[in-house]
RODO-2510 file (C-alpha; in nm, 4 decimals, decimal comma):
residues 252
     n   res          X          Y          Z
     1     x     8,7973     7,2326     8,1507
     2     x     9,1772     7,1722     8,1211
     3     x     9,3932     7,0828     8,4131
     4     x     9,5802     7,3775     8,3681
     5     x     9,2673     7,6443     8,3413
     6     x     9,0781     7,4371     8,6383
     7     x     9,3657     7,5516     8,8452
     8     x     9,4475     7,9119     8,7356
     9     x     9,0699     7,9201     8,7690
    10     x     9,0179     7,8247     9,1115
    11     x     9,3609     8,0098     9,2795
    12     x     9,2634     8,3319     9,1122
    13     x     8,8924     8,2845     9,2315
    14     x     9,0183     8,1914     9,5845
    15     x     9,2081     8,5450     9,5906
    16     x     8,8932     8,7185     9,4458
    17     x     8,6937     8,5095     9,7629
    18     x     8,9213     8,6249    10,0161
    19     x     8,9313     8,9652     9,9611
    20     x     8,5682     8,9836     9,9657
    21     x     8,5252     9,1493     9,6286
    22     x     8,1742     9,0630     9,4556
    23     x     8,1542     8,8596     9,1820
    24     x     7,9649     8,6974     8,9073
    25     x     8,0344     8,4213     8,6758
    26     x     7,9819     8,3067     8,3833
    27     x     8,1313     8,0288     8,1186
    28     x     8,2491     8,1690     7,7495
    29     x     8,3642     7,9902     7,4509
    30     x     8,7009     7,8306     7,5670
    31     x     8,6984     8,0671     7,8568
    32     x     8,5639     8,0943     8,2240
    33     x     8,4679     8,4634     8,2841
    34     x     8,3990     8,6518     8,6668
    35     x     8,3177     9,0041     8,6396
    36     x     8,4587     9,1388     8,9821
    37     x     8,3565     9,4635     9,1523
    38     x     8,4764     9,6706     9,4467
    39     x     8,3613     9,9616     9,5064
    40     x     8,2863    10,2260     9,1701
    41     x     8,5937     9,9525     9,0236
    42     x     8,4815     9,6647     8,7613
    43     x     8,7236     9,4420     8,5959
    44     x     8,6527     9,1647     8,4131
    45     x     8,8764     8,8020     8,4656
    46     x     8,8815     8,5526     8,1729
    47     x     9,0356     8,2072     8,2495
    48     x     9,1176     7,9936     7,9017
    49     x     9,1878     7,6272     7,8585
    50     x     9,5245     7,6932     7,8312
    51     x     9,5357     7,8265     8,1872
    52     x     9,5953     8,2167     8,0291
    53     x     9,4232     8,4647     8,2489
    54     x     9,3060     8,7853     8,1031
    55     x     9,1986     9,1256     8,2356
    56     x     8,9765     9,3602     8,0986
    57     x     8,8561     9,7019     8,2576
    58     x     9,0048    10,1034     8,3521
    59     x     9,3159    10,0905     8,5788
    60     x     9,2537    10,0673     8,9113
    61     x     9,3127     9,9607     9,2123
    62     x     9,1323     9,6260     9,1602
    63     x     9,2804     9,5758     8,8611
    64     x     9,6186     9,6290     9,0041
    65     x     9,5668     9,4203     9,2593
    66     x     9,4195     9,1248     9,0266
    67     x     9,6970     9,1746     8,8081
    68     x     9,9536     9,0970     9,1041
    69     x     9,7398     8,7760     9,1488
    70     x     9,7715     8,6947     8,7970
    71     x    10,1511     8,7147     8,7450
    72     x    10,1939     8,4855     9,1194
    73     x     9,9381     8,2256     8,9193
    74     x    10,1547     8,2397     8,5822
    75     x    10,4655     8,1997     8,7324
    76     x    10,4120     7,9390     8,9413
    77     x    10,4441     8,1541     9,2445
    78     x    10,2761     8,0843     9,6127
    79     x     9,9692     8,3134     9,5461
    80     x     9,9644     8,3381     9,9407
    81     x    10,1891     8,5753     9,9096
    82     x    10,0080     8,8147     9,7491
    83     x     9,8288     9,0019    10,0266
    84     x     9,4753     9,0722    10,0933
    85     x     9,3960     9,4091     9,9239
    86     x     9,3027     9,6273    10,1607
    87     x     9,6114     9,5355    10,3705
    88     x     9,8045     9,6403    10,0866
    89     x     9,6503     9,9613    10,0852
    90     x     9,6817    10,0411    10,4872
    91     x     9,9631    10,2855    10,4959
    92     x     9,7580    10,4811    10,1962
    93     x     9,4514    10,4600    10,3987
    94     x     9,6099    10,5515    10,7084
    95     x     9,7623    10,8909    10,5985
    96     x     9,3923    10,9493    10,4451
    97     x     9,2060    10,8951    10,7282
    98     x     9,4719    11,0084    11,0096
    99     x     9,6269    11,3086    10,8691
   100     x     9,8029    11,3752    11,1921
   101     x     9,8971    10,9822    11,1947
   102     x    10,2698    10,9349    11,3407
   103     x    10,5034    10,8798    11,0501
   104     x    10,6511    10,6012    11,2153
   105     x    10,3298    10,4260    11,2346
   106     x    10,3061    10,4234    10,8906
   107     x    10,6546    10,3424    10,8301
   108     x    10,6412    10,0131    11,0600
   109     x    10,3174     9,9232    10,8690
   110     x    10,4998    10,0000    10,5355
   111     x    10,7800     9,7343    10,6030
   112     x    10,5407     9,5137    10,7904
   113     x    10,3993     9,4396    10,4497
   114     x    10,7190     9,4264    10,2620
   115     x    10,8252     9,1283    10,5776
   116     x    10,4299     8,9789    10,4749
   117     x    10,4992     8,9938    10,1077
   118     x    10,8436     8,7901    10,1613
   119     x    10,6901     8,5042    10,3412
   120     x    10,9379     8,6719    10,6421
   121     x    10,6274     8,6237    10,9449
   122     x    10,8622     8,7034    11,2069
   123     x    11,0017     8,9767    11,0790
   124     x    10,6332     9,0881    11,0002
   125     x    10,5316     9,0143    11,3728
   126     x    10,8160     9,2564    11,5488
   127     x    10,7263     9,5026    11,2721
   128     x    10,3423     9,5054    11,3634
   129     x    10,3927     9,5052    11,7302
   130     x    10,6453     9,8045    11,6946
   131     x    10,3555    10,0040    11,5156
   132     x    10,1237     9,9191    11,7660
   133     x    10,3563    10,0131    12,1146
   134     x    10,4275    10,3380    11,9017
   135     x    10,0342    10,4417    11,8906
   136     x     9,9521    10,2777    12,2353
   137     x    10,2219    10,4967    12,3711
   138     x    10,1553    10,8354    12,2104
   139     x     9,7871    10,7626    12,3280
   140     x     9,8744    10,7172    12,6813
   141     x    10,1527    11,0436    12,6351
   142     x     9,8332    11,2404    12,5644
   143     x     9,6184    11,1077    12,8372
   144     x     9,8850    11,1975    13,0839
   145     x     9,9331    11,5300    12,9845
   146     x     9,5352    11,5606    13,0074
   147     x     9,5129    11,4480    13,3893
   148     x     9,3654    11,7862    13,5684
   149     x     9,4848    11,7276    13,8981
   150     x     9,8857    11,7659    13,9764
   151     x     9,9118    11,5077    14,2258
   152     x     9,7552    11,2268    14,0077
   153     x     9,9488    11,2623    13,7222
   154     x    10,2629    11,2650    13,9179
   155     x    10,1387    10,9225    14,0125
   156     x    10,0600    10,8154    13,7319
   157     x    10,4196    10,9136    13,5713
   158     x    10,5319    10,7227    13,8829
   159     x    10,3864    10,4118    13,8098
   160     x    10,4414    10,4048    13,4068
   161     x    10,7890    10,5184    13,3919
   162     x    11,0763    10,3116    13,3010
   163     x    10,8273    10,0047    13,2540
   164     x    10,7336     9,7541    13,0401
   165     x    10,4211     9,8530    12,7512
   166     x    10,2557     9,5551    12,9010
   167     x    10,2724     9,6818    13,2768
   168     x    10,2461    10,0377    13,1217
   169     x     9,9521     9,9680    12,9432
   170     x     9,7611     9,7777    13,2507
   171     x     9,8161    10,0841    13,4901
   172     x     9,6607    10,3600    13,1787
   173     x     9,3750    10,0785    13,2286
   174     x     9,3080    10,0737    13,5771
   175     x     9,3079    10,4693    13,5383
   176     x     9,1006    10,5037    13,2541
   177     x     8,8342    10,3044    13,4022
   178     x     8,8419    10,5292    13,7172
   179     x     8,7974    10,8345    13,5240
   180     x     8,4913    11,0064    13,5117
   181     x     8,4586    11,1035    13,1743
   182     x     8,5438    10,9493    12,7957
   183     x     8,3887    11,0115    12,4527
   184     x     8,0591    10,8702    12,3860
   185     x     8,0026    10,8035    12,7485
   186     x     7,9966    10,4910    12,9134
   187     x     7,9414    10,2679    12,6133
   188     x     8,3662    10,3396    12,5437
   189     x     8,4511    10,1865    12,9014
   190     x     8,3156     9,8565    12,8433
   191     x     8,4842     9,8776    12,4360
   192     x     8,8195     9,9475    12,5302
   193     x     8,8966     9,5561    12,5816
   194     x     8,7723     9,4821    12,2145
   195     x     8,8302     9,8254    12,0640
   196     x     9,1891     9,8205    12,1659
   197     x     9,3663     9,5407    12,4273
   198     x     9,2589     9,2614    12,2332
   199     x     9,4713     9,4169    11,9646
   200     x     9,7867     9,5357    12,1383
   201     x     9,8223     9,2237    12,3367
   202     x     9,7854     9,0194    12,0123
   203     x    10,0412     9,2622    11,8549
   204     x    10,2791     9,2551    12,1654
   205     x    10,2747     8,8689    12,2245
   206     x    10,3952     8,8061    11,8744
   207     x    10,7005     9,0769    11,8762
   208     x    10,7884     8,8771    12,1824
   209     x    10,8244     8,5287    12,0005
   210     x    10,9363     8,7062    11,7202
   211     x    11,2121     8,8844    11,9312
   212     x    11,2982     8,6301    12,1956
   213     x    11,5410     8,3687    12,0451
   214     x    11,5409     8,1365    12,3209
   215     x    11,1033     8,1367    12,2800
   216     x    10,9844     7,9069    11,9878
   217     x    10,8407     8,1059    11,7248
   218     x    10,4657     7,9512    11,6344
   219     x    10,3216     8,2306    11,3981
   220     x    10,0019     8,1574    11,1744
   221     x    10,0114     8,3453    10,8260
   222     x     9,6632     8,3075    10,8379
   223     x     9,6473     8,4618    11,1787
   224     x     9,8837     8,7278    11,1410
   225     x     9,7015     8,8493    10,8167
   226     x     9,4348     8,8339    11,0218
   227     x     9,4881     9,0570    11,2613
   228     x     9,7245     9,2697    11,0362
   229     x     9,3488     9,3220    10,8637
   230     x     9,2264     9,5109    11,2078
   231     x     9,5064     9,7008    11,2809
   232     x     9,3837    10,0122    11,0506
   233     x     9,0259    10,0391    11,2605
   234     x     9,2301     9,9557    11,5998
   235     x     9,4971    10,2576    11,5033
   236     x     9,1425    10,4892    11,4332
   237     x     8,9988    10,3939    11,7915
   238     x     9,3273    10,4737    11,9112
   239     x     9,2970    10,8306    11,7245
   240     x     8,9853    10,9167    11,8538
   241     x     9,0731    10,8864    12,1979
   242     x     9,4104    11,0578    12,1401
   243     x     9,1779    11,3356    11,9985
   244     x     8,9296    11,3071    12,3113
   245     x     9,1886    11,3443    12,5352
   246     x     9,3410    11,6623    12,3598
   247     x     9,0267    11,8565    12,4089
   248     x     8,9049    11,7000    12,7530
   249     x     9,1142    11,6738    13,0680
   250     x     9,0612    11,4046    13,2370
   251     x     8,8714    11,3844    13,5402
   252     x     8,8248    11,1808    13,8606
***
């Protein structure tokens, strides 16, 4: 195996690796060959000595994403870059599954990836955490309007108004975990730390580095990615209590 192909080889398996996608592989006369799956999508991947990568299968979205692997490798570019497929596809998969998703949601997310793309983390970070305050606070909109009793939701306006998301967020806490009722029963009051705050504080603490000059910025790629790759099943948790809470008042 060449220099050239052992590298071309191992950064366009690395990509195939992280995203997960099944694979199998096989050597070829003057080629290495991985036939890569995801989903009802097959492509094939042929590596030669001479470090040209080929693709063979229908178009697709694996193929399109391979094929934006493929041109980073070839020209030399950071193939960290290129982002993890399914984060790619997040503002597509959230107006499929979401119909009734808030467009700026899915705007935010949209230039999130274009900041991700660019190397820009920061700009990424803010973006991310925008999204997030957007759906924690039509979430806790909804739950408000859904409090039964008069008095209590004038208290609860009274102690969320004009605040921070962080204090904001810790009071719709305190009163969600009085309330009587929420979907599924009790198993959602002891999920809402991992469902959803683990999440949003992640998402809030890094728009604050990001948008705090006098705070030194310390963001992980890996990290942000990371998290970036939860934020589609965090913003569906969010949905189905938004949902709930449309349909139930809540009770004390």
């Amino acid at each position: 195996m060449s220099e050239i192909m052992q590298s071309n080889y191992f950064q366009i398996k690395s990509y195939i690796e992280r995203n997960g996608f099944p694979f199998s592989e096989t050597d070829e006369q003057n080629c290495k060959r991985m036939d890569v799956q995801h989903g009802k999508s097959k492509c094939v991947v042929k590596v030669y000595n001479t470090g040209t990568i080929l693709l063979q299968g229908a178009e697709s979205k694996l193929k399109e994403a391979l094929d934006q692997a493929k041109n980073a490798i070839e020209n030399e570019e950071d193939i960290g870059e290129v982002l993890p497929f399914e984060i790619e596809r997040f503002p597509q998969l959230l107006r499929e599954r979401i119909p009734d998703v808030d467009p700026i949601i899915v705007r935010f997310m949209e230039e999130a990836i274009i900041a991700a793309k660019a190397g820009a983390n920061l700009g990424c970070a803010f973006l991310l955490g925008g999204a997030s305050e957007k759906a924690i606070l039509t979430l806790i909109d909804v739950y408000t309007k859904a409090i039964s009793e008069d008095k209590m939701r004038e208290q609860f306006v009274a102690r969320t108004s004009g605040r921070f998301i962080s204090r904001i967020f810790d009071e719709f806490k305190r009163s969600w975990k009085s309330s009587l009722n929420k979907p599924n029963g009790h198993v959602w009051s002891n999920d809402l730390e991992i469902k959803i705050e683990n999440i949003f504080q992640f998402c809030r603490i890094c728009r604050n580095e990001a948008g705090h000059p006098h705070l030194p910025p310390n963001l992980d790629k890996g990290v942000l990615l990371a998290n970036m790759g939860q934020f589609l099943k965090y913003v569906e948790d969010l949905h189905e209590l938004i949902r709930y809470y449309q349909q139930n008042k809540v009770q004390f």
